[in-house]
N, CA and C of each residue as an Amber inpcrd file, in Angstrom:
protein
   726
 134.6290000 269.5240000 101.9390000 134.5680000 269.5710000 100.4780000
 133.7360000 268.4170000  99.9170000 134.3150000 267.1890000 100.7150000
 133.4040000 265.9090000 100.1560000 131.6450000 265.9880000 100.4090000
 131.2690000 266.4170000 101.4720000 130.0000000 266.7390000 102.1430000
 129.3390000 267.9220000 100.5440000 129.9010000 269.0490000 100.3710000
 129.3320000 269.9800000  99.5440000 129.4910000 268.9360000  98.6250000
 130.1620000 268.2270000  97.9890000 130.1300000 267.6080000  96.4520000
 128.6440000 266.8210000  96.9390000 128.4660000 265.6720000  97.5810000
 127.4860000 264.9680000  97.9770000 126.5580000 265.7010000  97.1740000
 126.2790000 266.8020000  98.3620000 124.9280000 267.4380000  98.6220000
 124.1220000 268.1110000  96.9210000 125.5650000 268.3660000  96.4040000
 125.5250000 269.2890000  95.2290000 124.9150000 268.2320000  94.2950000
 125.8160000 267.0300000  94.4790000 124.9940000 266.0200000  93.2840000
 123.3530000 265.2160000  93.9540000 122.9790000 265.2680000  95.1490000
 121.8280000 264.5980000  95.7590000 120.8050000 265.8940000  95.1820000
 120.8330000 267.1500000  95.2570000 120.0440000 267.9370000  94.6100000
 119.7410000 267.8490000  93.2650000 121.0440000 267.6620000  92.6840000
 120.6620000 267.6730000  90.9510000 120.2560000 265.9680000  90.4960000
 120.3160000 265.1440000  91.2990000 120.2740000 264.1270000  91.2230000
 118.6400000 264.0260000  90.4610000 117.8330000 264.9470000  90.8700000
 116.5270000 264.3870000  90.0990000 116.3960000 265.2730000  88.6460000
 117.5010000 265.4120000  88.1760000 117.6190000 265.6600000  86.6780000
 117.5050000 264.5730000  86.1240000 118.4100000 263.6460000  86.4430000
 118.4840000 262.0710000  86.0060000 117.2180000 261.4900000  85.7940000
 116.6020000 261.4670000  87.2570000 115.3280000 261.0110000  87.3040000
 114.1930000 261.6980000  86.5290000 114.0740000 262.9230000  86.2950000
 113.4540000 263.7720000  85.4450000 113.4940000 263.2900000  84.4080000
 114.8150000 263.1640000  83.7560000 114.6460000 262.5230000  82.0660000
 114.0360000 261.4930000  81.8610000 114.7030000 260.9030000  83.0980000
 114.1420000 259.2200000  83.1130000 112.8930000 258.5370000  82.7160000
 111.9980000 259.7170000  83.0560000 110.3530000 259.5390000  83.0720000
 110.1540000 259.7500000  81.8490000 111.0980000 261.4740000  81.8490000
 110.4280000 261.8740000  80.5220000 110.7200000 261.0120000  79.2450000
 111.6890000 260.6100000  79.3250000 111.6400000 259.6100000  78.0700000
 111.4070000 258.4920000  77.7410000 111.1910000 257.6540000  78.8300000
 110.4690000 256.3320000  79.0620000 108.9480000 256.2860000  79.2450000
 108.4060000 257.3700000  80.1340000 106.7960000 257.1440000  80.3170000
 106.4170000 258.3200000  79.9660000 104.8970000 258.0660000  79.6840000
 104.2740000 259.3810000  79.4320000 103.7470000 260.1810000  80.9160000
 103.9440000 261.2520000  80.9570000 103.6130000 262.0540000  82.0300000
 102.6860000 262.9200000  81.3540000 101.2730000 263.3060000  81.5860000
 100.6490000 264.1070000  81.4270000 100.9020000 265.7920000  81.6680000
 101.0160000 266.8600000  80.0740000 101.4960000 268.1630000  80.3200000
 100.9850000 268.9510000  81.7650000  99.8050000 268.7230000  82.1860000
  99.2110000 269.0500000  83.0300000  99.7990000 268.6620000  84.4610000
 100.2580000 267.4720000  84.7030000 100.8020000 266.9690000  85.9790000
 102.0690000 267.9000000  85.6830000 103.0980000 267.8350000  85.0070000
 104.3820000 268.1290000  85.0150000 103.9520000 269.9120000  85.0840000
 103.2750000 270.4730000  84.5240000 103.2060000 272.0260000  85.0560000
 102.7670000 271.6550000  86.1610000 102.2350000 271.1570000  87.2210000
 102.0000000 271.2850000  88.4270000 103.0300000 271.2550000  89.4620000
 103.8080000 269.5320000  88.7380000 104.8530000 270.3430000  89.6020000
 105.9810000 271.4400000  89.4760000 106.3620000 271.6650000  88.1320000
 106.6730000 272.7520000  87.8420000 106.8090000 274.0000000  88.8610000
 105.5590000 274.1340000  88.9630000 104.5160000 275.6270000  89.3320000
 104.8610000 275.4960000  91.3920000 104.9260000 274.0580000  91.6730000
 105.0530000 273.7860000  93.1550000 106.5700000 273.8130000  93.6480000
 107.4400000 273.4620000  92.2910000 109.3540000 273.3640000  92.5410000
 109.6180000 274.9010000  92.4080000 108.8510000 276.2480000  91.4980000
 109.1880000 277.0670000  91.5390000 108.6290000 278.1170000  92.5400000
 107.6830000 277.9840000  93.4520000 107.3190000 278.0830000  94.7500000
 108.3650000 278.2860000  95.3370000 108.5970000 276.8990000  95.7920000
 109.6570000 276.3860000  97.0260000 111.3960000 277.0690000  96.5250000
 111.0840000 277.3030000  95.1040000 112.7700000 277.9510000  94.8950000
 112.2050000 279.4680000  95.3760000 111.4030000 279.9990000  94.7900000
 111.0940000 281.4720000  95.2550000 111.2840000 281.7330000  96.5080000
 110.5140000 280.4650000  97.5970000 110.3950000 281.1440000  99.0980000
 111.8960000 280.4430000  99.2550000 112.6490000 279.7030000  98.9250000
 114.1430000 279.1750000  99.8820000 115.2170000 280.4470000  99.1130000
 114.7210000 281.1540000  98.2800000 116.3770000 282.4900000  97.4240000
 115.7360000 283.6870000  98.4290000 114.3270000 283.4470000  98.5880000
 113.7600000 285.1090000  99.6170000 113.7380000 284.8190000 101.1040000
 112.7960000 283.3800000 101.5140000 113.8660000 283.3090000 103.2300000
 114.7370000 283.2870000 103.8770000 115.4020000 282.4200000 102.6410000
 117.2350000 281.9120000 103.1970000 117.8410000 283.1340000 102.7510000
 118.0370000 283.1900000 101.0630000 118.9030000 283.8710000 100.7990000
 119.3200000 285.0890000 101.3000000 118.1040000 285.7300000 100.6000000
 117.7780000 287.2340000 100.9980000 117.9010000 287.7010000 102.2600000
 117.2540000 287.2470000 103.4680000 117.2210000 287.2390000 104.6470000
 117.9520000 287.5840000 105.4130000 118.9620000 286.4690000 104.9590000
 120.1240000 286.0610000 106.1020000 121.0440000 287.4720000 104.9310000
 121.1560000 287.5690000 103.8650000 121.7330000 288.7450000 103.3930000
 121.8230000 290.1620000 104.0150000 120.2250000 290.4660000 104.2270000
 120.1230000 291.6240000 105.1360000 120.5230000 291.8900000 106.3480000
 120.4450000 290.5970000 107.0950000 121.2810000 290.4190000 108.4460000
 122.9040000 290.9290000 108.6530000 123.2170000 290.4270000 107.6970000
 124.4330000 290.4320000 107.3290000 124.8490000 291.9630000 107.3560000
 124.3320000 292.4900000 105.9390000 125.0570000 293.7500000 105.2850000
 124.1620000 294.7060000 104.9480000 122.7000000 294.4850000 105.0960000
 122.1600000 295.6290000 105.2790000 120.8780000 295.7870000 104.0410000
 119.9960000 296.6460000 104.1320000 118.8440000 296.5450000 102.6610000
 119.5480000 297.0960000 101.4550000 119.8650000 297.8470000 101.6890000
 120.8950000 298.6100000 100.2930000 121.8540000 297.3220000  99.2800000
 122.6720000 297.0460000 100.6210000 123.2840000 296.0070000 100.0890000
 122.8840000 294.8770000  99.0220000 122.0970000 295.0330000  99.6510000
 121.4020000 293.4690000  99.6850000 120.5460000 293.3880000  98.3340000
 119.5980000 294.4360000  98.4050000 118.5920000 294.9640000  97.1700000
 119.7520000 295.1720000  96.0750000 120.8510000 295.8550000  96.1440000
 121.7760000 296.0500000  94.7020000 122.5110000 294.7590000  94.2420000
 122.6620000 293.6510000  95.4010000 123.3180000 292.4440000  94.5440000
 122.2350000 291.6650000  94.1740000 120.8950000 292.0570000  94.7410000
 119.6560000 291.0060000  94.3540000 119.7640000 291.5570000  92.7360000
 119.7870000 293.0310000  92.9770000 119.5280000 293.0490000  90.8480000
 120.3390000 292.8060000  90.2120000 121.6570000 292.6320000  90.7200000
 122.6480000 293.0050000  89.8730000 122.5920000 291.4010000  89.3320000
 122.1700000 290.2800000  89.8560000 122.3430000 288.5600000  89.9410000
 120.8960000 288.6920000  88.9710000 119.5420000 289.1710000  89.2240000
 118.8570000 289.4690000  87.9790000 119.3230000 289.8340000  86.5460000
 119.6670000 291.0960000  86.9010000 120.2910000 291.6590000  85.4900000
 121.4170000 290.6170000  84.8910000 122.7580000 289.6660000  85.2350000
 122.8380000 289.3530000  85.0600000 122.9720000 288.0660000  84.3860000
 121.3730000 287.5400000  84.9810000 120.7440000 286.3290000  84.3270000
 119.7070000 286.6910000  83.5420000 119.2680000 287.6660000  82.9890000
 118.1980000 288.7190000  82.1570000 119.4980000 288.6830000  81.0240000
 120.7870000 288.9910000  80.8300000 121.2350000 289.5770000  79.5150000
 121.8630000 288.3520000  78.9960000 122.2420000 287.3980000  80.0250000
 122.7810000 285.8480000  79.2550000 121.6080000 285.2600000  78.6740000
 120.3460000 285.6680000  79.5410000 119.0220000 284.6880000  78.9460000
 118.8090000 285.4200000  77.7100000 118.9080000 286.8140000  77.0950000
 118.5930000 287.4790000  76.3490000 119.2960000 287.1780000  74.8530000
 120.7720000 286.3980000  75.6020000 121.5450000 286.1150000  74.1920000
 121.2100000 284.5590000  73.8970000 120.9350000 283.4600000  74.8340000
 120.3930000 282.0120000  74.9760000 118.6090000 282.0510000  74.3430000
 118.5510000 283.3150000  74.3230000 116.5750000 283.2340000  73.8060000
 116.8940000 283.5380000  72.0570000 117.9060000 284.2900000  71.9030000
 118.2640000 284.1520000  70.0620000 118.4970000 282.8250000  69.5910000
 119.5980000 281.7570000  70.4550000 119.6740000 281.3130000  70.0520000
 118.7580000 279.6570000  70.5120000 117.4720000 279.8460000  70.8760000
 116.9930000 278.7000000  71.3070000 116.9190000 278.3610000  72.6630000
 118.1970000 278.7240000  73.5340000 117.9410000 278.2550000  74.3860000
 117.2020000 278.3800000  75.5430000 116.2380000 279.3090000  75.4790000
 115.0890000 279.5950000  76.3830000 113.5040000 278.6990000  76.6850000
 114.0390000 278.2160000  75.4890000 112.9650000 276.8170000  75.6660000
 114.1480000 275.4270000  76.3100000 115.1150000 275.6460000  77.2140000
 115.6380000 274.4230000  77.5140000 114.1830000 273.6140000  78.4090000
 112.8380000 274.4800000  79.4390000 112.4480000 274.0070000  79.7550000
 110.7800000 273.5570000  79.2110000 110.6600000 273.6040000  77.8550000
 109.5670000 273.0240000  77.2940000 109.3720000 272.1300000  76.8110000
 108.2920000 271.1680000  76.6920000 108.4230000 270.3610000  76.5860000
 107.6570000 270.0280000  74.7110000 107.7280000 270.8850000  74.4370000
 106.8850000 270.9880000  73.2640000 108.3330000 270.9030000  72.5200000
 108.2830000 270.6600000  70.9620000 109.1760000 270.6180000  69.8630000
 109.5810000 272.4110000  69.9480000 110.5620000 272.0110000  70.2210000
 111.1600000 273.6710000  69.4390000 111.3280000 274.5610000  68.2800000
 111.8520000 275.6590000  68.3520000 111.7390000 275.9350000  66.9480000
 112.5150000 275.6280000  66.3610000 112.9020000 275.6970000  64.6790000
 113.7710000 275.7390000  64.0570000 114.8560000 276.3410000  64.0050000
 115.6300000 275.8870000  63.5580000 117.1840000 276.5300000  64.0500000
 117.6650000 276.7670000  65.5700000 116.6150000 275.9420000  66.2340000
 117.2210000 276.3910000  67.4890000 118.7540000 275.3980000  67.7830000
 119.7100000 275.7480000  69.0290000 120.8530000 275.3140000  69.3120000
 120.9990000 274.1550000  70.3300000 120.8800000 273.0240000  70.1420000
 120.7950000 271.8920000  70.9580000 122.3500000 272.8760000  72.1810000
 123.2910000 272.9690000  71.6620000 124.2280000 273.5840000  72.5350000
 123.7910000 275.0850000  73.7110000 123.2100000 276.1370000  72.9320000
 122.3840000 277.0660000  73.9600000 121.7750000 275.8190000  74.8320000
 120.6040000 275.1200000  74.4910000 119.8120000 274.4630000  75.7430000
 120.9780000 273.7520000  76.7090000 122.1330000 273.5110000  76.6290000
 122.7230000 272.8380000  77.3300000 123.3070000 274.1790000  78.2210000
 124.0500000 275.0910000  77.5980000 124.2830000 276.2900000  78.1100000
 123.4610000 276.6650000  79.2560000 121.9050000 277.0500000  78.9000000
 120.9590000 277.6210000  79.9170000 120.8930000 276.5170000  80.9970000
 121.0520000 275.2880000  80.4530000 121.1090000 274.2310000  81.8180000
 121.8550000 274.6190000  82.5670000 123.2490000 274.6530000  82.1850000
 124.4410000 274.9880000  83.2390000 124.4420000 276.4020000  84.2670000
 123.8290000 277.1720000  83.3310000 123.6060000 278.6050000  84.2500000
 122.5610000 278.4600000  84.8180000 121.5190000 277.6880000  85.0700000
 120.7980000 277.2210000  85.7000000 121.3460000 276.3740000  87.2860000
 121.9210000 275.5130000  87.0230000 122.6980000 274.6520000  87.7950000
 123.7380000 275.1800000  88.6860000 124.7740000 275.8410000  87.8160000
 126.0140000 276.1060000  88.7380000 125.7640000 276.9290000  90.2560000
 125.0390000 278.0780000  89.7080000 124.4120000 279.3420000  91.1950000
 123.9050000 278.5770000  91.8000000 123.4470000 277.7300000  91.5210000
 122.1450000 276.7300000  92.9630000 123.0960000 275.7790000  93.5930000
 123.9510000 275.2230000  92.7080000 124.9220000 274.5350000  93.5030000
 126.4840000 275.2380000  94.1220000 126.4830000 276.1470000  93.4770000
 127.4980000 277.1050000  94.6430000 126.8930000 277.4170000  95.7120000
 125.6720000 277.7730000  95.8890000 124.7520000 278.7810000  97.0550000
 124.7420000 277.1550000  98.3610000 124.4630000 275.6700000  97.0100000
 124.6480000 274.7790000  98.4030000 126.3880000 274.8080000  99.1630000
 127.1840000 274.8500000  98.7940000 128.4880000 274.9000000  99.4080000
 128.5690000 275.7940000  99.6600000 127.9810000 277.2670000  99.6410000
 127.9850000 278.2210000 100.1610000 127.6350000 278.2000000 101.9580000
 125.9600000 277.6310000 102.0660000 125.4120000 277.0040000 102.8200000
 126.4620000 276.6310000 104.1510000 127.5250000 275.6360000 103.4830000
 128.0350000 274.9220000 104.2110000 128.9990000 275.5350000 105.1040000
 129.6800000 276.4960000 104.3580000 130.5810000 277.4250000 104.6770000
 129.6110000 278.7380000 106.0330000 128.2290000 278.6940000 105.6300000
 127.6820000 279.7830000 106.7470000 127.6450000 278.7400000 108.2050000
 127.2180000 277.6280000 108.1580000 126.2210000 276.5830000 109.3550000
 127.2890000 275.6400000 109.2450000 128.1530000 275.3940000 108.4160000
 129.1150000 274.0950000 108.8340000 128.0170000 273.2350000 108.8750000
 126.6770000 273.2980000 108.3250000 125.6070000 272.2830000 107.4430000
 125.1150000 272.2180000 106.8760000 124.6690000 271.5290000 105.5920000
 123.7720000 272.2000000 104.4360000 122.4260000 272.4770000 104.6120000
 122.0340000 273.0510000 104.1210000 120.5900000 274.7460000 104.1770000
 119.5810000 272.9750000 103.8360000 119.0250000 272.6680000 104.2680000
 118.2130000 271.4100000 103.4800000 116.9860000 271.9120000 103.0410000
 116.8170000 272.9340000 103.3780000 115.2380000 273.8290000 102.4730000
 115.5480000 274.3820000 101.1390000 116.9580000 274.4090000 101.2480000
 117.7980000 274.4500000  99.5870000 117.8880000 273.7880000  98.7010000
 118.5760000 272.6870000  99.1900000 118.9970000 271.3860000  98.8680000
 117.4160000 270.6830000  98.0790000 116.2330000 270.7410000  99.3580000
 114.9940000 270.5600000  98.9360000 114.2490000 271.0110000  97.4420000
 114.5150000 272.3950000  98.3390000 113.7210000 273.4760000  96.6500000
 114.8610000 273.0420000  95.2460000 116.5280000 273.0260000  95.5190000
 116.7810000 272.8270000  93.9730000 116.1880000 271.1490000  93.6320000
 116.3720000 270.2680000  94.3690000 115.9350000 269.0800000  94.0320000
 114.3230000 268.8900000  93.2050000 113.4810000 269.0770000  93.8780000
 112.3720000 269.8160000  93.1570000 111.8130000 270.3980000  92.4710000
 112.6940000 271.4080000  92.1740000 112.7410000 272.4580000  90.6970000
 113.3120000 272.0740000  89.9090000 114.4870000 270.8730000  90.3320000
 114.9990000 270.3600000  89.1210000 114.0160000 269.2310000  87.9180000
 113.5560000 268.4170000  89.2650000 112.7060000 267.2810000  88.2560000
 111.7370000 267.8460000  87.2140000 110.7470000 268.6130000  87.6410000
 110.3470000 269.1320000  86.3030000 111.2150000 269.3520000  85.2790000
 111.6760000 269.9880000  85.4170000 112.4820000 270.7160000  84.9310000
 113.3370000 269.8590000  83.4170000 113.8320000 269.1780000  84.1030000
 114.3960000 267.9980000  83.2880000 113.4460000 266.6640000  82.7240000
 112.5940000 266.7730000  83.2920000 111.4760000 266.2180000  82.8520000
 110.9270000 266.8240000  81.3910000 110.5410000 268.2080000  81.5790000
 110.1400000 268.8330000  80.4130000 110.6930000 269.2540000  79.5110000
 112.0970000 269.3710000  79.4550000 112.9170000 269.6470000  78.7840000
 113.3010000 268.4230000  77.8720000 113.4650000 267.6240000  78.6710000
 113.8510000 266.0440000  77.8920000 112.9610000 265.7620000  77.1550000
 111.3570000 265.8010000  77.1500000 110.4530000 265.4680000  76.2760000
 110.6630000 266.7300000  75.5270000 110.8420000 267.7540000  75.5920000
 110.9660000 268.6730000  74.6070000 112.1530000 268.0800000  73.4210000
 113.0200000 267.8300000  74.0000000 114.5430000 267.3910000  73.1020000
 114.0110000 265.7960000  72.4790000 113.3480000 265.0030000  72.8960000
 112.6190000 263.7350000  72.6840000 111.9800000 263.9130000  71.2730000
 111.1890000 265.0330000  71.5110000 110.6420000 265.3980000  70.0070000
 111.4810000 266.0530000  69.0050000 112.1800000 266.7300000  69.8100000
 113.2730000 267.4330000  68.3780000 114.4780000 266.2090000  68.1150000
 114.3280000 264.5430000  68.2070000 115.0630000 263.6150000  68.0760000
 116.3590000 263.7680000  68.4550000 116.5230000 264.1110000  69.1360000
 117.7010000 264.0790000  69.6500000 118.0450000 262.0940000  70.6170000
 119.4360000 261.9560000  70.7970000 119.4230000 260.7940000  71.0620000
 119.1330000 260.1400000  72.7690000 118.4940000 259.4970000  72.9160000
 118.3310000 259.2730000  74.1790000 119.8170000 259.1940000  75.1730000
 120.2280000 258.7540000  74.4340000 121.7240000 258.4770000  75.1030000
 122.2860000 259.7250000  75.2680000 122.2510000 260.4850000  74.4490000
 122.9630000 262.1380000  74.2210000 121.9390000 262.8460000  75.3570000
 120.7980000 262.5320000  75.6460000 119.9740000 263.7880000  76.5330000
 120.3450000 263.0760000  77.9010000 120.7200000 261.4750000  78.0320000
 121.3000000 261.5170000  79.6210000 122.8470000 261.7550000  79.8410000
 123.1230000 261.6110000  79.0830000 124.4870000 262.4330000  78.8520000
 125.0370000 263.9160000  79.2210000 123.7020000 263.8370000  78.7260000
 123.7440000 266.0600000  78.9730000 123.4240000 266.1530000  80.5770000
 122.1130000 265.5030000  80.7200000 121.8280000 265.6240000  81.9890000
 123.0350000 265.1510000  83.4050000 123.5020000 264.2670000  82.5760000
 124.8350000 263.3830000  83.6640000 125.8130000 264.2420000  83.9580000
 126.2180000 264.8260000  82.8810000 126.9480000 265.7730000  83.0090000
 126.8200000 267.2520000  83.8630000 125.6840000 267.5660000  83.7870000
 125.1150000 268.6000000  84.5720000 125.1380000 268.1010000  86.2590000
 124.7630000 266.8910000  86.7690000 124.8880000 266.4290000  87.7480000
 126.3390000 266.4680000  88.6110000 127.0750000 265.9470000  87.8030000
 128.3400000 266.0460000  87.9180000 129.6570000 267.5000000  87.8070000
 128.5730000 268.8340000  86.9900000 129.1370000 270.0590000  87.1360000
 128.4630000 270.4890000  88.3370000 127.4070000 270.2750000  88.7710000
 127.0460000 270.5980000  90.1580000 127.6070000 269.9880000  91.2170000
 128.1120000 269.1250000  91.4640000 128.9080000 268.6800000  92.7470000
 130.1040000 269.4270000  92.5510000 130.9910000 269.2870000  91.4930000
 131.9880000 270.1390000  91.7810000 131.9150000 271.5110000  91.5710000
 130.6190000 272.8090000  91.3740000 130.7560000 273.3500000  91.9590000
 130.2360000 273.7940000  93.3280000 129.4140000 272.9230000  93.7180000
 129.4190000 272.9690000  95.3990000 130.7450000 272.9940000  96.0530000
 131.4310000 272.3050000  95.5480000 132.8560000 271.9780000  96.2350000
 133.6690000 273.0370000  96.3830000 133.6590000 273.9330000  95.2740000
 134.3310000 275.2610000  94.8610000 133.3220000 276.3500000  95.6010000
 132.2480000 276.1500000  95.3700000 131.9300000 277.3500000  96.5270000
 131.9060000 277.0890000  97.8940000 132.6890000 275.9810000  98.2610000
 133.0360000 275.4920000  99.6830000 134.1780000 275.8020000  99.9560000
 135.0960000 275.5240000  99.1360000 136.1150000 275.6550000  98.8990000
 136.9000000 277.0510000  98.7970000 136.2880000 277.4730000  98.4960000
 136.8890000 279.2650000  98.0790000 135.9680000 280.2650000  98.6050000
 135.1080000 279.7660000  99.5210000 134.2030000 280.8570000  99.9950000
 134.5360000 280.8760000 101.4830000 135.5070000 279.7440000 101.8020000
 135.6200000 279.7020000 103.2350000 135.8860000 280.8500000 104.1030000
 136.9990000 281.4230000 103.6060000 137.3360000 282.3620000 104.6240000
 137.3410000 283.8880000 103.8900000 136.1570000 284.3290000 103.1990000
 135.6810000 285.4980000 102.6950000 135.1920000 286.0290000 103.9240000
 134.8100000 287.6810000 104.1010000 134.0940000 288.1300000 104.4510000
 132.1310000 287.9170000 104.6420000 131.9200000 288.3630000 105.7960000
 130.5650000 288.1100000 105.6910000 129.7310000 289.3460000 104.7580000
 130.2530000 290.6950000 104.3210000 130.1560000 291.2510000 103.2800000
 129.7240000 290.1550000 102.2090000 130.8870000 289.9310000 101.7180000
 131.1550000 288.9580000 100.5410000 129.9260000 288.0970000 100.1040000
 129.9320000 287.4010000 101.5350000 128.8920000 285.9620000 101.4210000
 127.4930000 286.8300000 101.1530000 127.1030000 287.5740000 101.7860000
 125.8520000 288.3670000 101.5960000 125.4580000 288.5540000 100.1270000
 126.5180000 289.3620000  99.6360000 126.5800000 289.4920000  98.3900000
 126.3570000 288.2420000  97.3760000 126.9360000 287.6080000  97.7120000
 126.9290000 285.9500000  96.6630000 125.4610000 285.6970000  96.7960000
 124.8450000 285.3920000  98.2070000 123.7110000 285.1510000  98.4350000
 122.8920000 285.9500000  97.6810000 122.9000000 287.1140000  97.9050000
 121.6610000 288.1440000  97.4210000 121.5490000 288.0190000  95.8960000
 122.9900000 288.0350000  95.4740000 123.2620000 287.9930000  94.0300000
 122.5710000 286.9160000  93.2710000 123.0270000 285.3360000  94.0920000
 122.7060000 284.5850000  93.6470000 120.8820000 284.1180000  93.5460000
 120.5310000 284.6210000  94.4250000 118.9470000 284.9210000  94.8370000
 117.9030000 285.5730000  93.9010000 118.9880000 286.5660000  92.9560000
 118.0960000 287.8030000  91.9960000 118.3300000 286.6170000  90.5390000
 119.5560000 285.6220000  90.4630000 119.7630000 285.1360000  89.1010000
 118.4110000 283.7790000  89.3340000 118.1620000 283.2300000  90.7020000
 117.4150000 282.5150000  90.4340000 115.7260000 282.8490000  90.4290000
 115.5790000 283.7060000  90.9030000 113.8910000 284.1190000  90.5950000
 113.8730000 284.7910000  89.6490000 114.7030000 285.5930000  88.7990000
 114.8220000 285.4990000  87.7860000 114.2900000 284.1680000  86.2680000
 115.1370000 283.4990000  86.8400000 115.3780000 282.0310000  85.7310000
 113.7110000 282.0180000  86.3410000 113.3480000 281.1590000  87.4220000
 111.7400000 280.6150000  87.2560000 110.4870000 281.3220000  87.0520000
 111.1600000 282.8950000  86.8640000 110.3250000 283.5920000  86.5200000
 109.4340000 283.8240000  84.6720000 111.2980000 283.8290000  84.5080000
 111.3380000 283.7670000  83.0130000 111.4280000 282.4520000  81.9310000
 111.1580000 281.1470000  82.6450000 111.3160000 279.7550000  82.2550000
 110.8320000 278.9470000  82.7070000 110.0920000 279.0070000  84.2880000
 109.7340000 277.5450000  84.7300000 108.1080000 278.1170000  84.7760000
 107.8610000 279.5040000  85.2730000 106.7450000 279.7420000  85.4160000
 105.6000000 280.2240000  83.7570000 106.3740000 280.2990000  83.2210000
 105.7270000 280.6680000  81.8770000 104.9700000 279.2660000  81.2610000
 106.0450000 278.0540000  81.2150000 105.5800000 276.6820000  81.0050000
 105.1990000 276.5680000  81.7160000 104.8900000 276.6660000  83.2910000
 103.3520000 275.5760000  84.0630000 102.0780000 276.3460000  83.6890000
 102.3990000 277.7040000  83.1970000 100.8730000 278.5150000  82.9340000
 100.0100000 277.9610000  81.5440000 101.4370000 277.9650000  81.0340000
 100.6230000 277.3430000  79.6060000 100.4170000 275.8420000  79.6030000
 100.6250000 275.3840000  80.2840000 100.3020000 273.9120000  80.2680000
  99.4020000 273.4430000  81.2520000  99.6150000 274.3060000  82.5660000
  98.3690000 273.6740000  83.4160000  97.3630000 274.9210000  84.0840000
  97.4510000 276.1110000  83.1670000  96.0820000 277.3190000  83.4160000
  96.4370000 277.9370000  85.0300000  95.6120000 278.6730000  84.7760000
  95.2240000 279.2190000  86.4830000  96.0510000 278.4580000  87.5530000
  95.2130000 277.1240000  87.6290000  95.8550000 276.4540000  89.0780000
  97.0600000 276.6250000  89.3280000  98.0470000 277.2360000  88.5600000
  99.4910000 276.8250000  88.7920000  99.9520000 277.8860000  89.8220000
  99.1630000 279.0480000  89.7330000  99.3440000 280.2710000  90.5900000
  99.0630000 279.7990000  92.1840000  98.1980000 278.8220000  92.1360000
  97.7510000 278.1930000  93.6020000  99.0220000 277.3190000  94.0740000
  99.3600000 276.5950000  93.1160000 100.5340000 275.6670000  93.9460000
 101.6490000 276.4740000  94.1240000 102.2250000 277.0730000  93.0460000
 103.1130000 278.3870000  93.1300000 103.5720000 278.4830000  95.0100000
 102.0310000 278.9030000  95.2640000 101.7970000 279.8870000  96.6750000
 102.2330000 278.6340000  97.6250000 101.1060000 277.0770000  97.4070000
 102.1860000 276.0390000  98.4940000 103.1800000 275.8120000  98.4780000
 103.8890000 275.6880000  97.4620000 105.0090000 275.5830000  97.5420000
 105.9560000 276.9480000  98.3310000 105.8960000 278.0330000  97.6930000
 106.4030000 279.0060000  99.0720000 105.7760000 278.8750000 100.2660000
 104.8390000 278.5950000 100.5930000 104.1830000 278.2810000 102.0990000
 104.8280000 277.3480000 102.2870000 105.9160000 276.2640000 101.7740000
 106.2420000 275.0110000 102.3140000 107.6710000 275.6540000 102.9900000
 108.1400000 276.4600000 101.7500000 109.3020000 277.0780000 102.1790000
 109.5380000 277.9090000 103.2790000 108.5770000 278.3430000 103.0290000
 108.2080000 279.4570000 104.8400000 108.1270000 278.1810000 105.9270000
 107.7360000 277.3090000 105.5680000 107.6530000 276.6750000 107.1200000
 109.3570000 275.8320000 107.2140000 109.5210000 275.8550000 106.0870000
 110.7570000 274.7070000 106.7550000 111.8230000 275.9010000 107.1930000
 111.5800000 277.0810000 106.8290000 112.4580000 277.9610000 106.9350000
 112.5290000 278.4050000 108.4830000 111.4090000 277.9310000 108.8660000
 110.6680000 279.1840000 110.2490000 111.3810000 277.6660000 111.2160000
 110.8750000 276.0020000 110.8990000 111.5690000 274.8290000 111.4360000
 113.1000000 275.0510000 111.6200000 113.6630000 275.1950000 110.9680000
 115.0220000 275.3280000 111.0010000 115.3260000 276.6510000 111.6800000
């Protein structure tokens, strides 16, 4: 349990660091879509090598393909009610609109967070070790992430103290739920786990489909489609290493 909490907060750990920048130094829009465009790579290829993969092994293509959409669709109709109210720009870094909900952006954080850090205590529960091409890709996808978001909230004045706050907090809902999907996933079926996996796999290419990849296009053009691709080529190899 202690091992999944670790792991859960060493991944989200570069949220912290994300803000950190973003609100202390200037980072050029262009660098931060790059890496953007390279963290949502490496999440794409670690939810389709790992996840998916080892899903089909498991329980089969049918299976596997209906919890991948069903973890889409389900992160498609929460994002659908979080985009009324603002919170679909949690990852831009530009001023938001008006009336948007400082509370939605905190929302989309958390549904962001929690699936990536269950899937690591999930991990733990398949190998009795954590997936570190996981651990890798959320760490990675996070720093942008929180990077751009924080300068986004920077401009809509919000308080510095209040945006590491938010972020601290998010750090700290991710370890404990690593712990809980360590914890309560132990002695499920390998059905089950497939399912979580696949499920959890469709909510996250989903999210960087509909949030991380839209901001590196508009901020750093074309090229972002190129790193995109290293970054899943990174994932393919650590995947093929392990």
């Amino acid at each position: 349990m202690y091992s999944a909490a670790f792991w859960g907060a060493i991944a989200s750990s570069s949220l912290i660091l994300g803000a950190l920048i973003g609100l202390y130094l200037f980072i050029p829009k262009k660098i931060i879509a790059c890496l953007m465009a390279l963290g949502t790579g490496i999440l794409i290829g670690a939810s389709s090598f790992d996840l998916l993969m080892k899903s089909v092994e498991k329980s089969g293509l049918l299976i596997t393909s209906i919890s991948f959409l069903c973890g889409s669709l389900a992160f498609t109709i929460i994002e659908i009610f979080l985009y009324r109210k603002g919170g679909s720009n949690r990852k831009r870094s530009h001023k938001n609109p008006e009336g948007h909900s400082g509370m939605a952006i905190y929302i989309g954080t958390l549904m962001d967070a929690i699936p990536e850090s269950l899937i690591i205590g999930l991990s733990l529960v398949n190998n009795h070790k954590v997936d570190m091409l996981f651990v890798t890709a959320i760490f990675v996808s996070n720093f942008p992430e929180s990077l751009s978001s924080s300068v986004g909230l920077k401009k809509d004045h919000y308080p510095y103290k209040k945006i590491l706050i938010l972020w601290g907090s998010v750090l700290v809902i991710s370890a404990i739920s690593s712990s809980i999907g360590y914890l309560f996933l132990t002695n499920v079926s390998h059905t089950t786990l497939s399912f979580i996996e696949a499920f959890g796999a469709g909510g996250l290419i989903a999210m960087v489909c509909s949030t991380m990849l839209p901001e590196a296009f508009e901020q750093g053009g074309p090229i972002v489609g190129f790193l995109t691709c290293i970054g899943l080529v990174f994932s393919l190899m650590m995947s093929t290493i392990g």
